[in-house]
C-alpha positions as CSV (number, residue, x, y, z in Angstrom):
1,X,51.4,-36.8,65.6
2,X,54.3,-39.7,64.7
3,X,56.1,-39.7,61.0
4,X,54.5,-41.5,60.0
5,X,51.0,-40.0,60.5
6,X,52.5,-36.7,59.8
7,X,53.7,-38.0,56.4
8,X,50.3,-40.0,55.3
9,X,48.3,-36.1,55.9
10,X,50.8,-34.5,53.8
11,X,50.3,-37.3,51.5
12,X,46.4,-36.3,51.7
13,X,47.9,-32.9,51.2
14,X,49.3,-33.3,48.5
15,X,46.4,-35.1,46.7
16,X,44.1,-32.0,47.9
17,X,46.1,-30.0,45.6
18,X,45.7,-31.9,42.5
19,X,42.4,-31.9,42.8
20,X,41.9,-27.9,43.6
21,X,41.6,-25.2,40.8
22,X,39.7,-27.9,38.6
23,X,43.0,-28.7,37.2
24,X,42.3,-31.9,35.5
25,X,40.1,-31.3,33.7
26,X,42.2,-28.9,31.8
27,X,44.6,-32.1,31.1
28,X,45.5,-33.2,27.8
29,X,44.8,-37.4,27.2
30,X,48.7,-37.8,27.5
31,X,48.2,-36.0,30.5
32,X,44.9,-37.5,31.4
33,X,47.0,-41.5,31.1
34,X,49.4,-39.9,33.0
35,X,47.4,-39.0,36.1
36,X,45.4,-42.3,35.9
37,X,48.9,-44.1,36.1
38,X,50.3,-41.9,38.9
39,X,47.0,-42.9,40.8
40,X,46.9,-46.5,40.4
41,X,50.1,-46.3,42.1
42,X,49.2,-44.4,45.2
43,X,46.4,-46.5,45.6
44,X,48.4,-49.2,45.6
45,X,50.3,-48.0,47.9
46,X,47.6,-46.6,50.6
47,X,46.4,-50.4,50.2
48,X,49.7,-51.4,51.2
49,X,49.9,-48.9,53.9
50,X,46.4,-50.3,55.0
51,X,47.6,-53.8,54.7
52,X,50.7,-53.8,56.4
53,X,49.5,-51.7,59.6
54,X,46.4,-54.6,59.9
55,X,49.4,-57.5,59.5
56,X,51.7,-55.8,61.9
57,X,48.9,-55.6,64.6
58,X,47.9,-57.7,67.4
59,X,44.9,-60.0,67.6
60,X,43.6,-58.1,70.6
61,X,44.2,-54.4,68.3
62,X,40.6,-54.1,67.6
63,X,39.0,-54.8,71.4
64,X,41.3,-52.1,72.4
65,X,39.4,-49.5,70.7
66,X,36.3,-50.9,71.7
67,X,35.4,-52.9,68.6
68,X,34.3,-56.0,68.1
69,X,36.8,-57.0,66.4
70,X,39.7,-56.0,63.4
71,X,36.6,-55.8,60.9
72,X,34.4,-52.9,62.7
73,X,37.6,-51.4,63.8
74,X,38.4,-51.0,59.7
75,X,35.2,-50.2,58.9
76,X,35.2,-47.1,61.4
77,X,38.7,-46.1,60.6
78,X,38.3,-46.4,56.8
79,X,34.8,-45.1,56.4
80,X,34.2,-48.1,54.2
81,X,31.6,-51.3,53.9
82,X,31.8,-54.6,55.9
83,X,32.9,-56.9,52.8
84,X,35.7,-54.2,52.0
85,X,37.0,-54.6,55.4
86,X,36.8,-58.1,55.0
87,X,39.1,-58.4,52.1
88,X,41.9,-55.8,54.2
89,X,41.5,-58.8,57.1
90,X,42.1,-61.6,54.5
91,X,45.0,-59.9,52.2
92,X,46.7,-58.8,55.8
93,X,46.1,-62.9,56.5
94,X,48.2,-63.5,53.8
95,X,50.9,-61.3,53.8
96,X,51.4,-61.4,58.3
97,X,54.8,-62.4,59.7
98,X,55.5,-64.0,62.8
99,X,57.4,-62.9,65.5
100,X,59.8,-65.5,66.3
101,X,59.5,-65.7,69.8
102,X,63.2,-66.5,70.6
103,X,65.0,-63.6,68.5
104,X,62.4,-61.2,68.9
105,X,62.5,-61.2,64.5
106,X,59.8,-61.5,62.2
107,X,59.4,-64.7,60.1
108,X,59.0,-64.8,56.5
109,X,55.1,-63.8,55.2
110,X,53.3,-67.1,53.7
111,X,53.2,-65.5,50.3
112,X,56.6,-63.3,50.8
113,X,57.3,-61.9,47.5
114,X,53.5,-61.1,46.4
115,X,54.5,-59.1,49.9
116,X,57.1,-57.4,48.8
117,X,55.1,-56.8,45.1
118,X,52.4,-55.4,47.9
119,X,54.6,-52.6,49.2
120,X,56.4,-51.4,46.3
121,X,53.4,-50.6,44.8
122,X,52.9,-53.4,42.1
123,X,49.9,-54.9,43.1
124,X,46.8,-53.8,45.7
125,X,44.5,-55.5,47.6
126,X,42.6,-56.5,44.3
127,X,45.7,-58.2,42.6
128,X,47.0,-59.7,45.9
129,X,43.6,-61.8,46.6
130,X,43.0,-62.7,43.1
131,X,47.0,-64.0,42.6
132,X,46.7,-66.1,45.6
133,X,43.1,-67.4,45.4
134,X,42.8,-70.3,43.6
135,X,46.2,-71.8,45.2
136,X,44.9,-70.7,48.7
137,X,41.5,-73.0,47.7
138,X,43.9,-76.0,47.7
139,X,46.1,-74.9,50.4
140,X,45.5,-78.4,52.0
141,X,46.9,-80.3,48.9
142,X,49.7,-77.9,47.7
143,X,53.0,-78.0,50.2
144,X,55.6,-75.0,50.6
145,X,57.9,-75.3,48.2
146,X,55.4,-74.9,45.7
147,X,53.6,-72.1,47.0
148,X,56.7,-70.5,47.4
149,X,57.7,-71.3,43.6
150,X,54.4,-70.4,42.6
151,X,54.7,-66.9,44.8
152,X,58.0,-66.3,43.1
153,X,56.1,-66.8,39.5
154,X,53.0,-64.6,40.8
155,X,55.1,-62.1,41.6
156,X,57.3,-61.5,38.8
157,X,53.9,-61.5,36.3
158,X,52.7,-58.8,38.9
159,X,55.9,-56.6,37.9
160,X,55.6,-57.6,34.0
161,X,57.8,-60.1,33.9
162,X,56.2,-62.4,32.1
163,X,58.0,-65.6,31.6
164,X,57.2,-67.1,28.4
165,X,57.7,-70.8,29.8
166,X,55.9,-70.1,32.9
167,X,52.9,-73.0,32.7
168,X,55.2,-75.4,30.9
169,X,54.4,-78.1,33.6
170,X,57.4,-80.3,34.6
171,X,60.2,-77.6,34.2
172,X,59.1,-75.3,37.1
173,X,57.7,-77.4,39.3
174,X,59.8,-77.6,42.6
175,X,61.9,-80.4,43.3
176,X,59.9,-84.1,44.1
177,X,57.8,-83.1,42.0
178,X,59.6,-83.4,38.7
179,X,63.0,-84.2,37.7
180,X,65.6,-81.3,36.6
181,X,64.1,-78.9,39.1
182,X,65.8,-76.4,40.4
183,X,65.3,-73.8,43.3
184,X,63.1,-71.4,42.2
185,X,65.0,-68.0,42.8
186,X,68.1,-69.7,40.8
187,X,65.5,-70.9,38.2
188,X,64.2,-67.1,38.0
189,X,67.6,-66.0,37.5
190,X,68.5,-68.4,35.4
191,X,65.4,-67.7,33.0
192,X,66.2,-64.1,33.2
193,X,69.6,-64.8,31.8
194,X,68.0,-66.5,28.9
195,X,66.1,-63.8,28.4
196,X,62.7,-65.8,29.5
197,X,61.5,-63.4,31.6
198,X,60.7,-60.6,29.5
199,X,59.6,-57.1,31.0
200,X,56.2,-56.0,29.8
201,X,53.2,-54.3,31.3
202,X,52.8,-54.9,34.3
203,X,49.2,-57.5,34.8
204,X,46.1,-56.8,35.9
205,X,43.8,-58.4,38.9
206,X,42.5,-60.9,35.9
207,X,45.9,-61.5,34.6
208,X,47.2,-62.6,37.9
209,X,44.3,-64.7,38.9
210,X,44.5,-66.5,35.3
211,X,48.0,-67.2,35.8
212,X,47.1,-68.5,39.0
213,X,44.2,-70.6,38.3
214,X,46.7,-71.9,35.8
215,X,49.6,-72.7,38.4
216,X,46.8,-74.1,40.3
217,X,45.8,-77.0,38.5
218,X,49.4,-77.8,38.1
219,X,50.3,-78.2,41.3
220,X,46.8,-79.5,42.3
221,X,45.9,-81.7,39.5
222,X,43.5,-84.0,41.7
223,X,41.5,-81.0,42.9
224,X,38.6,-81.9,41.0
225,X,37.3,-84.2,43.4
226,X,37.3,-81.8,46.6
227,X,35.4,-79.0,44.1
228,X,32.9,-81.6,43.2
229,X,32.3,-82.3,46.7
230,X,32.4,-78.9,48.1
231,X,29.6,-77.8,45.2
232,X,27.3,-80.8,46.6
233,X,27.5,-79.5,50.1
234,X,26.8,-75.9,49.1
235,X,23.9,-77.3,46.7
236,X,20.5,-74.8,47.1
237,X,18.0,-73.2,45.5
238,X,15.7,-70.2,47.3
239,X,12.7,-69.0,46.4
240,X,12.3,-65.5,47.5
241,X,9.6,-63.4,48.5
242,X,6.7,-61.8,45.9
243,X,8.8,-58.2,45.3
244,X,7.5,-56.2,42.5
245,X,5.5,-58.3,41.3
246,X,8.3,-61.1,41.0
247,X,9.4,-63.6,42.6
248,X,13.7,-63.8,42.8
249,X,14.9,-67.3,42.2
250,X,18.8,-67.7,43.8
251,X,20.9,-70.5,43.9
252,X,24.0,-72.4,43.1
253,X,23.4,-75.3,41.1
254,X,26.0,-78.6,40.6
255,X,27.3,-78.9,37.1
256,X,25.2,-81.5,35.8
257,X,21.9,-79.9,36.8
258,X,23.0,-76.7,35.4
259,X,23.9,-78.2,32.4
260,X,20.7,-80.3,32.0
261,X,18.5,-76.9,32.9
262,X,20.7,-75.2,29.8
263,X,20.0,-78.5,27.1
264,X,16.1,-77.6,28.2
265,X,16.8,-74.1,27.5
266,X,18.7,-74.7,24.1
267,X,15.3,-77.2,23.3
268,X,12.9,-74.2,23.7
269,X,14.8,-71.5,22.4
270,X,16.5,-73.2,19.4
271,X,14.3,-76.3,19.0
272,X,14.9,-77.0,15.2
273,X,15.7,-80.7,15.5
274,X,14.6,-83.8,13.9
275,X,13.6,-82.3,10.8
276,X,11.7,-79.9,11.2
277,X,10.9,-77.5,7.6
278,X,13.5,-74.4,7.3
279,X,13.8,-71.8,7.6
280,X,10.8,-71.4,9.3
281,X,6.6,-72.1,9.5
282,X,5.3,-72.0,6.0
283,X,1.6,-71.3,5.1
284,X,-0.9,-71.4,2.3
285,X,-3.0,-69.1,1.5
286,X,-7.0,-69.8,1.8
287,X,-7.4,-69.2,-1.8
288,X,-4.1,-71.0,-3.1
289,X,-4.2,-74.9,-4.1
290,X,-0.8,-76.8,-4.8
291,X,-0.6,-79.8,-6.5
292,X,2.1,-82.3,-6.2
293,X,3.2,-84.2,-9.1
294,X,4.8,-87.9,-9.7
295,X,7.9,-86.6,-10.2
296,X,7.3,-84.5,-6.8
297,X,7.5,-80.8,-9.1
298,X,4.5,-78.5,-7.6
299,X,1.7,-77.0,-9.4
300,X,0.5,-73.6,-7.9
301,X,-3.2,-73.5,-9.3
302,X,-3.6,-69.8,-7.9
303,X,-1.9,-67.1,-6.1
304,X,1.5,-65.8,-5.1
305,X,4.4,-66.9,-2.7
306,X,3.7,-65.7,0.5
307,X,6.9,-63.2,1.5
308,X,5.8,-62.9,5.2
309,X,7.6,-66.5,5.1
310,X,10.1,-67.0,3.5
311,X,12.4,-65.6,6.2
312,X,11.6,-66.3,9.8
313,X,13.7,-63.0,10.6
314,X,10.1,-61.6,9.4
315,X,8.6,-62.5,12.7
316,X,10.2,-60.2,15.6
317,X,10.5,-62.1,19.4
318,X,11.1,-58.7,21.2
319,X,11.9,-61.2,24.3
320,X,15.7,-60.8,25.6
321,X,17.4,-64.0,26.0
322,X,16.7,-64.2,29.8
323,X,13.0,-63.6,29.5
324,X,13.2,-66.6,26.9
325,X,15.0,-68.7,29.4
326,X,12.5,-67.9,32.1
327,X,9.6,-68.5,29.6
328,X,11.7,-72.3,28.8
329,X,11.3,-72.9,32.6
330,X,8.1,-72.3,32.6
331,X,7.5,-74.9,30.0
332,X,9.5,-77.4,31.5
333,X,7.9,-76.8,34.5
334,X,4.5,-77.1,33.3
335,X,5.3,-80.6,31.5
336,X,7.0,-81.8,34.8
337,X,3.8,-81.2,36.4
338,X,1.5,-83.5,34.3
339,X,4.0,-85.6,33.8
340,X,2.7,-89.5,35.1
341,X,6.5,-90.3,36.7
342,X,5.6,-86.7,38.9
343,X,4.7,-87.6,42.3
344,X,1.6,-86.6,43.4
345,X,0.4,-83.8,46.1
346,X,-2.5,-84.4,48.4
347,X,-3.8,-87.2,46.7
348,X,-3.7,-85.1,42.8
349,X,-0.5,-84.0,40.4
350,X,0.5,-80.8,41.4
351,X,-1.8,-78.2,40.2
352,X,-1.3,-74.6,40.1
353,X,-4.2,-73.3,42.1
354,X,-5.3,-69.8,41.2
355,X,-7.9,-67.7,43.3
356,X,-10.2,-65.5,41.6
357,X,-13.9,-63.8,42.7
358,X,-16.6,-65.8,39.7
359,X,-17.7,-62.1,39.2
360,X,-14.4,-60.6,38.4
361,X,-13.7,-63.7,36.3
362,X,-16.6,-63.4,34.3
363,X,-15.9,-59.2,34.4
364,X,-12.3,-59.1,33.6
365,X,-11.8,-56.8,36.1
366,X,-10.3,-57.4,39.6
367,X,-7.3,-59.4,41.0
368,X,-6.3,-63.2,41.3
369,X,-3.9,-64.4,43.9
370,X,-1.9,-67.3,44.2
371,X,-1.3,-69.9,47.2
372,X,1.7,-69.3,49.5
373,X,2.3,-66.0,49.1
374,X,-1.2,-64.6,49.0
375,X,-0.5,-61.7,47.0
376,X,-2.8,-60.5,44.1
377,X,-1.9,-61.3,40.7
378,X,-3.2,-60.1,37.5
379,X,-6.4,-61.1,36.0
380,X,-4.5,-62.5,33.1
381,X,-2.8,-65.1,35.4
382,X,-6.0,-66.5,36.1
383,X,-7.4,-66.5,32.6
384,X,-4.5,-68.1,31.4
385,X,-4.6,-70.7,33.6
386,X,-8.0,-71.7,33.3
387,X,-7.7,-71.9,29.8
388,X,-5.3,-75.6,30.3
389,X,-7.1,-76.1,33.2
390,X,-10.1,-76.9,35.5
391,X,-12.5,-74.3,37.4
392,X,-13.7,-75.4,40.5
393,X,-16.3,-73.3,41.9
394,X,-16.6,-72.7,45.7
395,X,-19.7,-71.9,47.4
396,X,-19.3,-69.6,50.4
397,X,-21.9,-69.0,53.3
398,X,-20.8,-66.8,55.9
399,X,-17.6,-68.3,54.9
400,X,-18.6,-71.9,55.8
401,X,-18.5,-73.6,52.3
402,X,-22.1,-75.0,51.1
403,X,-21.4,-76.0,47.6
404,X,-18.5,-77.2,45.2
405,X,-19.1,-77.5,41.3
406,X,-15.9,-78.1,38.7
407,X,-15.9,-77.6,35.4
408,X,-13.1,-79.9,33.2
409,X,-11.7,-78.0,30.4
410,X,-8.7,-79.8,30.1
411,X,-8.2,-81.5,26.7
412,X,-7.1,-85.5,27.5
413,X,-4.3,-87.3,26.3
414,X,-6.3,-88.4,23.4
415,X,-7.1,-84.9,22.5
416,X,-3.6,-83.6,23.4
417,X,-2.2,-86.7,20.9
418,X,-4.5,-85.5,17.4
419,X,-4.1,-81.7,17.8
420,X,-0.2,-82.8,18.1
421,X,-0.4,-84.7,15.3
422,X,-2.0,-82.3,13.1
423,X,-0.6,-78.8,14.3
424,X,3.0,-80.6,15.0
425,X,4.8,-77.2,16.8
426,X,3.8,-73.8,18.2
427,X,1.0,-72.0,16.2
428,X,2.2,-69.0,16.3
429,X,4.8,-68.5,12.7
430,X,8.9,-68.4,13.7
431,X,7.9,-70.3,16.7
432,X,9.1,-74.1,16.9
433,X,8.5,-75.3,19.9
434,X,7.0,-78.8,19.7
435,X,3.3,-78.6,20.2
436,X,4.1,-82.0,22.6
437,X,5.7,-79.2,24.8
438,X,2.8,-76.2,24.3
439,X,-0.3,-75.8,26.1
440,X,-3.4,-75.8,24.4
441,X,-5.4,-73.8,23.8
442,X,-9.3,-72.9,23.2
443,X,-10.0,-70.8,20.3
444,X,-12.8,-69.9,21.6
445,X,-12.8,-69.2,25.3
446,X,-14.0,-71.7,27.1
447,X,-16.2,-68.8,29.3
448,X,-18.0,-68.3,25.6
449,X,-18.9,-71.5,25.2
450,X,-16.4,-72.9,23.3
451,X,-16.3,-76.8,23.8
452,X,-12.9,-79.0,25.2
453,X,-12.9,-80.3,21.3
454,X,-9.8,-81.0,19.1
455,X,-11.6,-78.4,16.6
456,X,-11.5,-76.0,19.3
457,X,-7.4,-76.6,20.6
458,X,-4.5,-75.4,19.4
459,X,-0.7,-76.1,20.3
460,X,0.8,-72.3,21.9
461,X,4.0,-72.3,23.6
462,X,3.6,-70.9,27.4
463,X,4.9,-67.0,26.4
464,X,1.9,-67.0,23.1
465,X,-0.1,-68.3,25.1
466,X,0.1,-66.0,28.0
467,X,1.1,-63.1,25.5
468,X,-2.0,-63.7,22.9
469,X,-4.5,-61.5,24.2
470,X,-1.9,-58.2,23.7
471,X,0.2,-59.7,21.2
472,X,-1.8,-58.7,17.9
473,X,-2.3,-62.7,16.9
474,X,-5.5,-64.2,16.3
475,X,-7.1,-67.3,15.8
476,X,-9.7,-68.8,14.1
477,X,-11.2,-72.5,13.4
478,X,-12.1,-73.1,9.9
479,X,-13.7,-76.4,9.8
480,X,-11.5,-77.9,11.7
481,X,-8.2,-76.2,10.7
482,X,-6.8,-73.9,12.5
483,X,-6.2,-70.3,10.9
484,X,-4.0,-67.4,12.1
485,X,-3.8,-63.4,11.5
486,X,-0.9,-61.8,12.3
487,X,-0.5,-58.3,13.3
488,X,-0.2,-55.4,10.8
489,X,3.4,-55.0,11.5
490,X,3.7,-58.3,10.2
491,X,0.9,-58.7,7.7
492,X,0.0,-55.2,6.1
493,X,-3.0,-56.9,4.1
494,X,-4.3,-59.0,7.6
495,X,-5.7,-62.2,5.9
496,X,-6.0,-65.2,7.8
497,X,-3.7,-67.8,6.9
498,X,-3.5,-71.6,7.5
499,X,-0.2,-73.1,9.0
500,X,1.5,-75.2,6.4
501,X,2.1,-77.8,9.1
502,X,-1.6,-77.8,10.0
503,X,-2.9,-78.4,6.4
504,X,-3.9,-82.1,5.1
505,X,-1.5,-84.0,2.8
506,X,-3.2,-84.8,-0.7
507,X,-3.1,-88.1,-1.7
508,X,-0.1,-88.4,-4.7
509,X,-1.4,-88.5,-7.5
510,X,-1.7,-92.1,-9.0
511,X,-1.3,-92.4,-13.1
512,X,-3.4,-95.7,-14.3
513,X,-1.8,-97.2,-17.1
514,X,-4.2,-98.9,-19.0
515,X,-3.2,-101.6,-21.7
């Protein structure tokens, strides 16, 4: 065994010990900070150690030992993950030093005193990568000098010398890039002098990479461009396989798209614009008349205010905000679809086709499945979409098909237009999604007879609508108004109430003066 072998095992040793006899957990928090300190500094330095022996070796170190490469070598050596081996390769990258093939020396590292940060301990693997990342992005557009400036700056915030001037632009950029620049190790010492550097604790992984972000743009200030073109290369959007009983959707999205996806989002889930009545839905009870006089004071002609309104916190959404972003999408989505500027599939709009057996339709029992993936779905999937939709009935003969009927339940534009205009958002109370972006619904189910009528729709948004038959809501037509009971959570006395946005105006009241 060399020295150094024989010195990393008594270091292992050594670390045995401390962790024999259950002594710490007999330490005291002083004593507790203590150790934690002590052992961010050994494993800074075992990174180091790891490091510098990968920098120090050959490319051909690996196929020696019958690896594939530096990678598997690492990950055999180490005991540790593919990625983590990775990130060794890369910070070794960083910190490796030529031999100079005339003197036999070793040249200086590209990033020589983050190097030199690396083995005394001020910085691992974790600080190294994140301090040189975003300068190592624009490696193409950022020359020597001012990597090295920036290394030197890196370097000392690594140790907890934070210089207070450090991103003040023009001053500490390398010369030709401003005027009065100065080398940057006679800069460094001149700042210390002046007492700008100014020990402190030393940063963290996020600190450096801040800083370095910071020293990024500049040196870099252009770099917007490349980014912009880099994110439209590496554009995509997957969707995966049926897992669960959900589908995962991953992606990386450019900045515009993400931020039109998130003004959809902020239209469902905070859609209180143009005027809409606050705080929330109102309503009148069935038994409660209110007159509006001239001077526009209200007469209440029976009675009392109705306190499961007057605060929209009243009604509980017990969806998190990602569920109500996926629930947005699925609005958006849906209104895409019908949309007249949508272009068409196979002739038709793009419909969402649902499979289901007439019997265990008509049953409520069974499974539904979808196209494309083929795997069954709850019976709710299919209800719910047949209620905004058609049902097209295939007749089956020794699977040759003998017969097709359909049956239209979708309301038309017309339809869609005067249950808008009366209803004006959501049904359900606290909800305000516009009803121009709700499905509609049939009261009663269009399976029981009830008719594709304006008397028989109402606006719901896509989660009330797919939620109503658990939810505790109900609804009722009541000559042609809608009416809605809420659950007893939120109405202990369960009487059916009328949306204030769904009841007539009265005519104002007109005084005749007669003379």
């Amino acid at each position: 065994m060399n020295s150094i072998a024989a010195t990393l095992a008594q270091v292992a040793s050594d670390l045995r010990a401390v962790l024999s006899d259950d002594g710490l957990a007999g330490l005291s928090d002083g004593e507790r900070a203590e150790a934690l300190r002590g052992a961010g500094e050994v494993s800074h330095l075992v990174d180091a150690v790891v490091v510098e022996t990968v920098a120090t070796a050959d490319v051909e170190f690996g196929h020696r030992f019958g690896c594939r490469g530096m990678n598997e070598l690492l990950q055999r050596a180490l005991l540790t993950d593919g990625p983590s081996a990775s990130k060794i390769v890369k910070a070794a990258d960083l910190v490796h030093r030529d031999m100079n093939i005339v003197s036999g020396e070793r040249l200086p590292a590209r990033w020589p005193a983050l190097r030199e940060a690396l083995l005394d301990g001020a910085i691992g693997i974790p600080g190294l990568l994140a301090a040189t990342g975003p300068i190592e992005y624009a490696r193409t557009r950022v020359g020597t000098e001012e990597r090295l400036w920036a290394d030197e700056a890196l370097s000392a915030h690594a140790r907890g010398h934070h210089n207070t001037e450090a991103t003040d632009g023009a001053a500490h950029v390398p010369e030709g890039d401003a005027a009065g620049a100065t080398d940057p190790s006679a800069e460094a010492d001149a700042d210390a002098a002046a007492g700008g550097a100014q020990p402190g604790p030393a940063a963290t992984a996020d600190d450096l990479r801040q800083l370095a972000a910071t020293l990024a743009m500049i040196l870099d200030p252009d770099g917007a461009e490349p980014t912009d073109r880099d994110a439209q290369q590496g554009r995509f959007l997957n969707l995966g396989w049926l897992h669960k009983g959900a589908h995962r959707l991953a992606g990386s999205i450019t900045p515009e798209v993400a931020a039109q996806l998130q003004a959809i989002f902020d239209a469902f889930n905070n859609p209180k614009v143009g005027g809409a009545p606050a705080p929330g839905v109102t309503f009148t009870d069935t038994e409660t008349e209110t007159d509006t006089g001239a001077d526009g004071s209200t007469e209440s002609t029976g009675g009392e205010g109705d306190v499961f309104n007057t605060d929209p916190r009243n009604v509980v959404d017990p969806r998190t905000p990602a569920q109500k972003r996926h629930d947005a999408l699925a609005a958006a989505l849906g209104i895409a679809a019908r949309h007249e500027d949508m272009p068409t599939l196979g002739g038709a709009a793009p419909t969402l086709v649902v499979h289901v057996d007439a019997r265990d339709l008509a049953a409520g029992t069974g499974w539904a499945t979808l196209p494309g993936s083929g795997a069954p779905v709850p019976l709710s999937v299919a209800a719910h979409t047949a209620c905004t939709g058609a049902i097209q009935r295939v007749l089956f003969d020794e699977d040759r098909i003998i017969g097709i009927t359909t049956t239209d339940r979708v309301f038309n534009a017309h339809q869609r237009r005067a249950i808008v205009a009366r209803d004006k958002e959501c049904l359900i109370p606290g909800c305000h999604v516009p009803a121009s972006w709700c499905e509609i619904h049939h009261v009663t189910e269009h399976s029981h007879g009830g008719p594709t009528h304006t008397d028989n729709g109402v606006p719901l948004c896509w989660w009330h609508h797919r939620s109503l038959d658990h939810s505790g809501w109900e609804i009722r037509m009541n000559d042609g108004l809608p009416q809605i009971r809420g659950p007893a959570w939120w109405d202990p006395a369960q009487h059916w109430r009328t949306p204030q946005l769904s009841t007539p105006a009265k005519p104002a009241r007109r005084t005749v003066l007669r003379i």
